[in-house]
N, C-alpha and C positions, 0 to 999 in steps of 0.2 A: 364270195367274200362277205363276211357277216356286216353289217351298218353296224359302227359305234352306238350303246346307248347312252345319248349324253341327259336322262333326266336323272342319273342316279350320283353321278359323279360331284357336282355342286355339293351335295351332303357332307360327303366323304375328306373334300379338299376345302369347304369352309366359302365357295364363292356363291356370290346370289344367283348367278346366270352364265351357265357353258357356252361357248359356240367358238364354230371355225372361225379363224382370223381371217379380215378381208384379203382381195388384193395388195390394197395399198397398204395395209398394217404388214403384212409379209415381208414385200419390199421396204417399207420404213425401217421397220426393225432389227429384219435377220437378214433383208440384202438378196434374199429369194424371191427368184416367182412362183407363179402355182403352176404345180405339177413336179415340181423338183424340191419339195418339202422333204428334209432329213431331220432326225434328230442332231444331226451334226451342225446344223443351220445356227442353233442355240450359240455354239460359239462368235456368230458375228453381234451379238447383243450384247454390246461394248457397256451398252449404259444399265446391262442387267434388268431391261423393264420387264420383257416375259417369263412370268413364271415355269418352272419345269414340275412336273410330276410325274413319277414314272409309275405305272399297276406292276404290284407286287409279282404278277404272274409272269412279268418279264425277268425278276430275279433269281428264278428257277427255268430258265434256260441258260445254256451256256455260248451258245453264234444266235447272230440276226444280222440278215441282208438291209441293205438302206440304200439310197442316193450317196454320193459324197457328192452333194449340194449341187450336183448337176444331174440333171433324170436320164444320160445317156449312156450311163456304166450303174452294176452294183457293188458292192463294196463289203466284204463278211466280215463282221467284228466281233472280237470278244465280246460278252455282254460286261465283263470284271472292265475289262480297257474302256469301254464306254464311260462307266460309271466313273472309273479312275480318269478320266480324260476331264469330264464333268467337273469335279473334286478338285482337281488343278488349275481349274480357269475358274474358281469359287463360284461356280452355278450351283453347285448340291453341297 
């Protein structure tokens, strides 16, 4: 599995500084732990603090596996139902 390269990404999205979210910002926010991070997490962020960004190169696929919020199942979603999912709880 390739490492994220997070010195490029700051440019792109406008932030001074990238990095994983701690422990505790995890569970503050999205109500996860580590290791059961999903994109689907985003919808427990009631107060809309975490930003979403999704790379273009995921919009040219059509499935991707994830968590649904717990790391002991995987879960295959549309990529269109993701975004539409996103869209309906005004994160995107």
């Amino acid at each position: 599995m390739l490492e994220p390269d997070l010195t490029k990404p700051h440019d792109v999205i406008g932030c001074l500084r990238l990095r994983f979210a701690s422990d505790e910002r995890l569970v503050r926010y999205l109500g996860m732990k580590p290791g059961a991070i999903s994109p689907l997490g985003i919808l427990n962020d009631e107060q809309k603090v975490v930003e979403v960004n999704i790379d273009k190169g995921f919009l040219d696929e059509t499935r991707f596996g994830c968590h649904p919020n717990d790391n002991v199942a995987t879960a295959i979603l549309a990529c269109e139902d993701l975004l539409r999912l996103l869209k309906e709880h005004g994160i995107l």
